[in-house]
N, C-alpha and C positions, 0 to 999 in steps of 0.2 A: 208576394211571391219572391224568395231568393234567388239570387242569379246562379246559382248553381240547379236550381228547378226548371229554370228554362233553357236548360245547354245539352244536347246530347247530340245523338248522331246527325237529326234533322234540325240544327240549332237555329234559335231565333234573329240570327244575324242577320242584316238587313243588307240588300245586294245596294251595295256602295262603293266607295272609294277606297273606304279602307279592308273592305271583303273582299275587292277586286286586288289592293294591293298586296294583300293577305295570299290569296292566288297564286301571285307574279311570284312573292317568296317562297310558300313551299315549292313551286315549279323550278327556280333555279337552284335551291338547296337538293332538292329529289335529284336536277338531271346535271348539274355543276359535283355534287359529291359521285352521282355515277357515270361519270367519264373520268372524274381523277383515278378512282376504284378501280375502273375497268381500265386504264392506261398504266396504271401502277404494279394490276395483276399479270396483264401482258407481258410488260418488261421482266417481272419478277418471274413467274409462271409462263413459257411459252406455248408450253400446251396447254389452256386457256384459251387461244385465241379461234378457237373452233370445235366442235363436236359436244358432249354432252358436261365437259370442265366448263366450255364455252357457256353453255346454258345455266349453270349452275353457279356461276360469277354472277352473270347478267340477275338471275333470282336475288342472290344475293344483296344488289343494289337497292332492293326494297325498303333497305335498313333507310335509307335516305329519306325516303318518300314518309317513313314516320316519323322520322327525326325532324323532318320542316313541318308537317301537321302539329307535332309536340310541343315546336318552338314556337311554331305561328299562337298556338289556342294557349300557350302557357304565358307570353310575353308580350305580345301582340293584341290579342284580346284581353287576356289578363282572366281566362278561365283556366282549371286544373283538370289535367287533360284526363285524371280518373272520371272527373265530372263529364266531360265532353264524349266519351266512347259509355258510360255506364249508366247517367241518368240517374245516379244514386248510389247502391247497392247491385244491383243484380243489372247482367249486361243485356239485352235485347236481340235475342242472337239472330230473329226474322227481320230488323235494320240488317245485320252486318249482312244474310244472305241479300236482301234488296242492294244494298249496295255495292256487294260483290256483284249482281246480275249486270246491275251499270257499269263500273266498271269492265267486265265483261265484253259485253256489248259495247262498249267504246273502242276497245281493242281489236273487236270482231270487224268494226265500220271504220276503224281504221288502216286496216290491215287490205279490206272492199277501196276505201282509197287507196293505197299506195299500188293494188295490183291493177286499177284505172290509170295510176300516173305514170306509172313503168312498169307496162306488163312485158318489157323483155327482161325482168329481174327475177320473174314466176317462170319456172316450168311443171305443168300438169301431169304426173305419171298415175293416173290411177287405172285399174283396171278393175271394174267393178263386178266381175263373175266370179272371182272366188269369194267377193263379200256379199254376193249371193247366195253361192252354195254353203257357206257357214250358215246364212240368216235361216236355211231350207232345212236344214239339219239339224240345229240347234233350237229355234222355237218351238218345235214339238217335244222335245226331248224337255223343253223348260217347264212345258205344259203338261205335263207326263210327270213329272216331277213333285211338282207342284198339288197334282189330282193324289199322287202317291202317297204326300207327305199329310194331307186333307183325310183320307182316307182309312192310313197310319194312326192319325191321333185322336179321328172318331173311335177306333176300334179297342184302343188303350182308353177311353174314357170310358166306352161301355164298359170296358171289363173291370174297370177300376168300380163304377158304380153297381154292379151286382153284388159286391162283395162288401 
């Protein structure tokens, strides 16, 4: 088997020294390039430093986070990093959402820690009765919709098949 048949999303890297060091490096390239970025954009851009510019910088800094995986699996491992996300030809797009899900979920249980470590940083405004009355309102109407659109394309099939 060629090494490029055994490298894709779940690769056969062995948890080591050098996967562990592998780690440390994308981790400081990812959050070392997104604090120059985000401290560069600030000075340059001051409105950046809050509301939805704010968020939109911060997305931005993603570029990082592939630029150390790129660098780590291209120089590092000494795989090519089409081989590494592709498995060949054709990408595995049920990896990428699994790993999104984790991902995800990393950020979800991190977010559950920091509001444990400093919940005077959180405050709660929800009021959950008007997202009531939309759910009261709206589900039926989706189910109504739905029977309608069911209903609709029987009735165009039959007439389509008499003819």
């Amino acid at each position: 088997m060629s090494l490029e048949k055994k490298y894709g999303l779940q690769p056969l890297i062995p948890f080591s020294v050098k996967s562990l060091a592998g780690f440390i490096i994308i981790f400081m390239i990812w959050q070392g390039g997104t604090l120059l970025w985000l401290s560069l954009l600030h000075n340059l851009i001051p409105a950046t430093r809050s509301g939805l510019p704010g968020l939109i910088t911060l997305y931005l800094s993603f570029v990082f986070l592939i630029l150390g995986v790129f660098l780590v699996t291209r120089y590092f491992f000494k795989i090519r990093f089409r081989t590494f996300l592709f498995e060949g030809n054709r990408p595995d797009f049920r990896k990428f959402v699994r790993y999104f899900l984790w991902y995800l979920f990393a950020l979800i249980l991190y977010l559950l820690v920091d509001i444990g470590v400093h919940p005077q940083a959180f405050t709660l405004h929800f009021d959950p009765l008007p997202w009531l009355g939309v759910l009261l309102i709206t589900a039926p109407l989706i189910l109504l919709q739905r029977l309608l659109k069911r209903f609709s394309s029987e009735a165009i099939c039959t007439v389509c098949s008499d003819h």
